[in-house]
PLY file of the C-alpha trace (Angstrom):
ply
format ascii 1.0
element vertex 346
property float x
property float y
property float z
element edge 345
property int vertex1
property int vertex2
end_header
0.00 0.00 0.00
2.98 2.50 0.55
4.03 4.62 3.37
1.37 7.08 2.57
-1.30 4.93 3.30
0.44 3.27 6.37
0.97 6.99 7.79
-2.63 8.16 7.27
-4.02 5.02 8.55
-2.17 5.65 11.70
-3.96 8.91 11.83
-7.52 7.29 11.53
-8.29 7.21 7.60
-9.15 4.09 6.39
-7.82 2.28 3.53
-10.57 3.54 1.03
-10.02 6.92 2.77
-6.43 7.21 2.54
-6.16 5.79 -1.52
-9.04 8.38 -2.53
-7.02 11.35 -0.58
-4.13 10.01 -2.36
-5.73 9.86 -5.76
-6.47 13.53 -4.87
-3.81 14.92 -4.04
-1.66 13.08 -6.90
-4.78 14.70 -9.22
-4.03 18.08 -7.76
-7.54 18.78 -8.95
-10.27 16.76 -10.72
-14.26 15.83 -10.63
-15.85 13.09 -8.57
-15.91 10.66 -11.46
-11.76 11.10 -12.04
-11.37 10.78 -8.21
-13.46 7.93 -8.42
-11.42 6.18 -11.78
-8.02 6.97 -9.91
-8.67 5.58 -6.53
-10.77 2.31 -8.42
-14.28 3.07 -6.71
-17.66 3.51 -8.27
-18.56 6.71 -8.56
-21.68 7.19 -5.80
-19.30 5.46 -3.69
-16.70 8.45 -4.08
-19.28 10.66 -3.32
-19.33 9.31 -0.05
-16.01 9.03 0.82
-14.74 12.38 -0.82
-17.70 13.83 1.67
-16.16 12.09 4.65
-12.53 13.33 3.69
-14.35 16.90 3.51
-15.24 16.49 6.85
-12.17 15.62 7.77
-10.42 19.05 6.31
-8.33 17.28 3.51
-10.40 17.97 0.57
-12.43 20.63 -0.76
-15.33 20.62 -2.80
-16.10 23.78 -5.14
-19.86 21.62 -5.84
-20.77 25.66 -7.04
-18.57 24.27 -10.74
-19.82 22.33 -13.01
-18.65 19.89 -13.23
-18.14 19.85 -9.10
-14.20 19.76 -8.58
-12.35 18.36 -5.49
-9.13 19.75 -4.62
-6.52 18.78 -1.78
-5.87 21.02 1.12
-2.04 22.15 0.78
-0.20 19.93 2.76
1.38 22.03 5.29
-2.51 22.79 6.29
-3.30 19.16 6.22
-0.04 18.14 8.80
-0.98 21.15 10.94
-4.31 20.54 11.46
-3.68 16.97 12.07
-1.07 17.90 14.88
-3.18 20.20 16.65
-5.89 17.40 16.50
-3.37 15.46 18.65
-2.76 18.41 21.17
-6.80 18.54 21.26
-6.27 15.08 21.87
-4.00 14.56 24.46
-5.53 16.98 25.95
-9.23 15.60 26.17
-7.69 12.07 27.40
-5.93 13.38 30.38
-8.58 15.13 31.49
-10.97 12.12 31.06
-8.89 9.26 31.67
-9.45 7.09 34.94
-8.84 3.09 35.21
-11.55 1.54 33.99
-11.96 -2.59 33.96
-11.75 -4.06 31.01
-14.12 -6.83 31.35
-16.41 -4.51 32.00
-19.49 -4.66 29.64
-19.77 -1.31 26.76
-21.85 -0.01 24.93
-21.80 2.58 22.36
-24.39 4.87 20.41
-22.86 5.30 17.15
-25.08 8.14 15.00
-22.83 9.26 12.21
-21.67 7.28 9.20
-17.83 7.63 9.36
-17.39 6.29 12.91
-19.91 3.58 12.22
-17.84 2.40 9.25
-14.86 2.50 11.63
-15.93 0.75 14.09
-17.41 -2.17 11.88
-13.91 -2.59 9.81
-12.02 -2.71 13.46
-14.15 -5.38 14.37
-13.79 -7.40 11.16
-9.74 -6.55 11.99
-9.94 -8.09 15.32
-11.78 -10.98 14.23
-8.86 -13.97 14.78
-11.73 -17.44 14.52
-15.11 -16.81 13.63
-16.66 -13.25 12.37
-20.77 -13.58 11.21
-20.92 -10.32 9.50
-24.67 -8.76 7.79
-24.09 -5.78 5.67
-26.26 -4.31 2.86
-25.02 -5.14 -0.70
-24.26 -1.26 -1.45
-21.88 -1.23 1.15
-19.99 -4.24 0.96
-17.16 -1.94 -0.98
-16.27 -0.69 1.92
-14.92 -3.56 3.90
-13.62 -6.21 1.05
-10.53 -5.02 1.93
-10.76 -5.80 6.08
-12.85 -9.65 4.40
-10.34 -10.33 2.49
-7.60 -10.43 4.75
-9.52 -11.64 7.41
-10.06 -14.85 5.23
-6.39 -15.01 4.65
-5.73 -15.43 8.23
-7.65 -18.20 8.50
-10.98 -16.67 10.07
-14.21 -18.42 9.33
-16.40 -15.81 7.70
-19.97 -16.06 6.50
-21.88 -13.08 4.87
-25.12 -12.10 4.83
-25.66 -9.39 1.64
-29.32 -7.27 2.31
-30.46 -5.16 -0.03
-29.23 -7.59 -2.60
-30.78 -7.91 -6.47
-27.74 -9.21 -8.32
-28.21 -12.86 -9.19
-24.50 -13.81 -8.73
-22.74 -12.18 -6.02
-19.24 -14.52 -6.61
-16.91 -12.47 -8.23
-17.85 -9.96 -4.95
-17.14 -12.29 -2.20
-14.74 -15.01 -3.59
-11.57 -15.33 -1.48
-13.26 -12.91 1.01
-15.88 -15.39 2.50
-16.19 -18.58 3.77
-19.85 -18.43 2.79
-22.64 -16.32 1.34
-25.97 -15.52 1.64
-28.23 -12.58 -0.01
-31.50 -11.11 0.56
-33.62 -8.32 -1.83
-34.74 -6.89 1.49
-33.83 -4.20 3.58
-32.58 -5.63 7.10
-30.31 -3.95 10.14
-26.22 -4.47 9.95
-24.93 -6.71 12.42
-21.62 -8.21 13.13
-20.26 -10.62 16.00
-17.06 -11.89 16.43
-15.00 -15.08 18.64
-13.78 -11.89 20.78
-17.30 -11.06 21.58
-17.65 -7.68 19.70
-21.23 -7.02 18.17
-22.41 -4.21 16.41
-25.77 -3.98 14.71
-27.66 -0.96 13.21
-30.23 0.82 10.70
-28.70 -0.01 7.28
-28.81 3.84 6.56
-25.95 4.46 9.02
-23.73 2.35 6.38
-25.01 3.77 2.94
-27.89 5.31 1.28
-29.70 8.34 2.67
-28.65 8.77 6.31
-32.00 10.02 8.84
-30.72 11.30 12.40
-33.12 8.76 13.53
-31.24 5.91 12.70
-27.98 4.75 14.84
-26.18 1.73 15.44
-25.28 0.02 18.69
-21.35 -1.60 19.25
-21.44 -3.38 22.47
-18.24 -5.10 23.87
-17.71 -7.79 27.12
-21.45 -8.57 27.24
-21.81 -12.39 26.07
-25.90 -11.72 26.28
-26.01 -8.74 24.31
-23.51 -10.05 22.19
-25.91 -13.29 21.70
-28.77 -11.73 21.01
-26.98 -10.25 18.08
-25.77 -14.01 16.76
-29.55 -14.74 17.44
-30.61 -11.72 15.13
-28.02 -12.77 12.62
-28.56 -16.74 12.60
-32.51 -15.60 11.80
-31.90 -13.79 9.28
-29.34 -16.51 7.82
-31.63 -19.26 8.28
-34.75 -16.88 5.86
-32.44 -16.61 2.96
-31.04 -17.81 -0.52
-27.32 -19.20 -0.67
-25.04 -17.30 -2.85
-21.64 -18.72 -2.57
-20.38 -21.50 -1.03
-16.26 -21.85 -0.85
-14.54 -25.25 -2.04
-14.45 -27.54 1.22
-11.09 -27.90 3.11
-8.02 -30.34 2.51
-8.57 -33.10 5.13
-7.14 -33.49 7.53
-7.77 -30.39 9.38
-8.33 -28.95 12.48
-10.79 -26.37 13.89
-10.62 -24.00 16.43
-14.05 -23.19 15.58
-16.74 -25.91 16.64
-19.28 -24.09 13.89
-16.68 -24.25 10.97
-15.72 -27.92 11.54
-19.69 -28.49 11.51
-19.81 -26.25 7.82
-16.79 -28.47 6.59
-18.71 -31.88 7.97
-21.56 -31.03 5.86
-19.85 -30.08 2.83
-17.37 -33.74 2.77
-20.56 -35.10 3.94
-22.62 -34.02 1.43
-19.54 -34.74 -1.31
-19.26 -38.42 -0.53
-16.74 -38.61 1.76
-16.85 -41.04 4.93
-15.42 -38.51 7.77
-13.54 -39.45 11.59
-13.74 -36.71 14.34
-11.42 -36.25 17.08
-13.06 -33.88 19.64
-11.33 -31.76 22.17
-13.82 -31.18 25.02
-13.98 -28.06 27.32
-14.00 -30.85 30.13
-10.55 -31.88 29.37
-11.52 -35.36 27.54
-11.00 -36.50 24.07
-14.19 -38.21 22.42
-13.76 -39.87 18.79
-15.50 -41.77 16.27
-17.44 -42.24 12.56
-19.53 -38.58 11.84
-22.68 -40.87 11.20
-25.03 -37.24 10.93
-24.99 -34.07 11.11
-27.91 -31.18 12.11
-26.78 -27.64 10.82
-28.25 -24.12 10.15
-25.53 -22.99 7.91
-26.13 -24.61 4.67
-29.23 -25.31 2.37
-31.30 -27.52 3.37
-30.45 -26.91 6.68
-31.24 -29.44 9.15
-31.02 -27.67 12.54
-34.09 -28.09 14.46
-34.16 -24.53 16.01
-32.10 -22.16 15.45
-28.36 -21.59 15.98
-28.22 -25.64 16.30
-25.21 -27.12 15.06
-24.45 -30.98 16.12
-22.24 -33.59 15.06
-23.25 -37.09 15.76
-20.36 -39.90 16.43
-20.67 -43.23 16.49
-17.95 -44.55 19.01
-16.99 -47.35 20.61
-19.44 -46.30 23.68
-22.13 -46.13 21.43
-23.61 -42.67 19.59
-23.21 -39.46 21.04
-24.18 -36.07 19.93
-21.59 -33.41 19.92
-21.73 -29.38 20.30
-20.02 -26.13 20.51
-19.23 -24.11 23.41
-22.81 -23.05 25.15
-24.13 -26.52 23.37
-26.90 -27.18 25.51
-29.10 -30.33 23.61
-25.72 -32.08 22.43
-24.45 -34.60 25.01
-21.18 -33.45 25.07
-19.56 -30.00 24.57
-16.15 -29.57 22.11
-13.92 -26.70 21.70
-11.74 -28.29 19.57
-12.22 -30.62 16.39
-10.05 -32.29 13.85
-11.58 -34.09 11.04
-10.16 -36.50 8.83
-11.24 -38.84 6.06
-11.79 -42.51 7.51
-9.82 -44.25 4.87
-6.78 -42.04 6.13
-4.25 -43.48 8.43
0 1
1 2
2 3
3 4
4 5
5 6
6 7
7 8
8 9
9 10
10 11
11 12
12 13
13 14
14 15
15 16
16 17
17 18
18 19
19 20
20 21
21 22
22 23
23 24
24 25
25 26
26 27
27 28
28 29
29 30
30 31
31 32
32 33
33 34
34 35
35 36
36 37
37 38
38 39
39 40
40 41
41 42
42 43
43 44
44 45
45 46
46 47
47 48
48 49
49 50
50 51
51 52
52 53
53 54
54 55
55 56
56 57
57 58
58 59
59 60
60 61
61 62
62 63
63 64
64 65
65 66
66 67
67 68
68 69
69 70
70 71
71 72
72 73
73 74
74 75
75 76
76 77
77 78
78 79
79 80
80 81
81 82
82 83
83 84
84 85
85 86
86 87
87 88
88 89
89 90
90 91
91 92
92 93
93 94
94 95
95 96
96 97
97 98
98 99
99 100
100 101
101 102
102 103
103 104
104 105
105 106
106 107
107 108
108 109
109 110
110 111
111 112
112 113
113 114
114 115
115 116
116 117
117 118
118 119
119 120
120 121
121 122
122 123
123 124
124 125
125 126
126 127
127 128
128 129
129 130
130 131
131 132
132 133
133 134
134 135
135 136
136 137
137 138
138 139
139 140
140 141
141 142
142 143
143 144
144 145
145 146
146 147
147 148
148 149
149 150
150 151
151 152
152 153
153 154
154 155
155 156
156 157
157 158
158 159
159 160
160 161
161 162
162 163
163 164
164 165
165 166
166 167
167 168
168 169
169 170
170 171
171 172
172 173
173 174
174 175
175 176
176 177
177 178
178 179
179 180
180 181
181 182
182 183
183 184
184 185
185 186
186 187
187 188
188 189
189 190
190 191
191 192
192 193
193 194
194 195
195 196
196 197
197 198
198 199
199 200
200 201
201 202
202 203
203 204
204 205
205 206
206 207
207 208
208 209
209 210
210 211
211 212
212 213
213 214
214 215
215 216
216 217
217 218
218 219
219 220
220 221
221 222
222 223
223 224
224 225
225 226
226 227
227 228
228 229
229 230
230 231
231 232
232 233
233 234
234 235
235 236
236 237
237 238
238 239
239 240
240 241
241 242
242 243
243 244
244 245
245 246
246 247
247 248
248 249
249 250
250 251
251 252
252 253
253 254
254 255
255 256
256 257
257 258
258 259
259 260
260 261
261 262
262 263
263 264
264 265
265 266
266 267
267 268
268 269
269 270
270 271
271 272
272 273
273 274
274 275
275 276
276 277
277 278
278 279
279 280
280 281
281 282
282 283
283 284
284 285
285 286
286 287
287 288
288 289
289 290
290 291
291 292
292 293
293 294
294 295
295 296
296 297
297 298
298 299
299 300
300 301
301 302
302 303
303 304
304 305
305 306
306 307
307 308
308 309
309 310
310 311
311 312
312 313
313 314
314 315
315 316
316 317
317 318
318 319
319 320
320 321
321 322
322 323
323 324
324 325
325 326
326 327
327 328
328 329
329 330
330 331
331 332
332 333
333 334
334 335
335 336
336 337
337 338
338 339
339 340
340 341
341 342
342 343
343 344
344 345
């Protein structure tokens, strides 16, 4: 990305942020739709971000030309302004700054559309297992990026696209997502993550015509709240059409994440394959033996009885036992860990 982009970052922008300033400023002066060519995003998209740059002091927008031109603050005004931001700053925090405990549960009324966006790419960023993410389909530009390399660190990610009319959403989402799913209806933003973050919000606080009605909520350290936003999303998941499904795993394979080795079951399942499962439980024990079934609500047909249900039956030398994640409260026996393997393998 450069040192540019690493530097402005550090201040705050985000990627998309930083590459359109960048585009302007190498421009020294240009309309939306050259702004929008040079920094590769569509052009109501620019709109939006060359208005949050604006905001931010960096640009200006003579919208009184035609067509309207956006020019880059000299950047001896930009660095200024920046560093008395920082005095601002430092001030503000020592005046406010106590200990606080960091368990502690948070939660945060988010109203504006910059800080929302924020605050949803730092949670995708922070995401290290699992990250459910619903966002509509205008907005998904804006956190490919924070998807893709989220994916490439081995996160399990599925996607829920609202607002969604394209037939085919795979050249969008392939390599970002673990899994897909799209909706032509209008539904709130959510995300949760394995570190407990949620957010979810009125889809206008993403994109689209913002209301100072609408707001989102991020809470942190609060496994209810935080639950009752995996409810919202599994829901919502559970009412909708598939839209891309990534190639299964190599086998063997192990997973941190009880829910992705359940995805992966069902798709070797489902391809033929006869499947072993050594289980890590949270009590300590190891239980293994033949996957003889499994009951899921992440891919069509799903075959969860309620919601948020995902089970693994064995077949083991004690007989058949069922199998959940963490919280599993049906399942017989509770697993953090799972490796799966094909049963011809040695």
């Amino acid at each position: 990305m450069g040192p540019l982009i690493d530097q402005l970052e550090q201040f705050g922008f985000s990627q998309t942020e930083a590459e359109t300033y960048r585009a302007v400023l190498e421009l020294g002066q240009g309309t939306v739709g050259e702004v929008a060519t040079a920094a590769d995003l569509s052009k109501g998209y620019a709109y939006e971000v060359i208005g949050d740059l604006q905001e931010r002091g960096v640009v200006t927008v003579d919208d009184h030309l035609t067509p309207t031109q956006v020019r880059a603050q000299q950047p001896e005004e930009t660095v200024r302004d920046l560093a008395a931001g920082l005095d601002r700053l430092e001030s503000s925090l020592r005046t406010h700054y106590s200990h606080t405990d960091p368990d502690h549960p948070e939660v945060e009324v988010i109203k504006s559309r910059q800080p929302a966006g924020r605050r949803l790419r730092r949670a995708i960023e922070a995401a290290e297992t699992e990250l459910y993410l619903s966002v509509p389909y205008p907005a998904l530009e804006r956190v490919v990026d924070v998807l893709e390399a989220a994916v490439g660190r081995g996160v399990f990610v599925l996607l829920l696209l609202s607002d969604c009319d394209p037939a085919s959403v795979t050249d969008d989402v392939e390599g970002r997502v673990t899994a897909a799913r799209r909706c032509p209806y209008d539904i709130p933003f959510a995300t949760m993550t394995d570190g407990g973050t949620a957010m979810v919000g009125d889809a206008g606080v993403l994109y689209g015509e913002h209301d100072r009605t609408e707001f989102a909520l991020l809470v942190r350290n609060s496994p209810k709240l935080s639950g009752a936003v995996g409810a919202l999303f599994t829901n919502f998941w559970m009412s909708t059409s598939e839209a891309y499904v990534a190639p299964p795993d190599d086998l063997p394979a192990t997973y941190d994440s009880f829910t992705e080795a359940v995805f992966q079951t069902t798709l070797h399942l489902r391809g033929g394959s006869d499947l072993y499962a050594t289980a890590e439980l949270l009590s300590g024990a190891t239980i293994e033996g033949h996957i003889v079934d499994v009951e899921q609500s992440l891919l069509g047909p799903m075959t969860a009885q309620f919601p948020l249900q995902n089970t693994i039956v064995l077949s083991t030398a004690d007989g058949t036992v069922s199998v959940g994640g963490p919280g599993a409260f049906v399942e017989e026996y509770s697993a953090g860990v799972v490796r799966l393997r094909r049963a011809d393998d040695n």
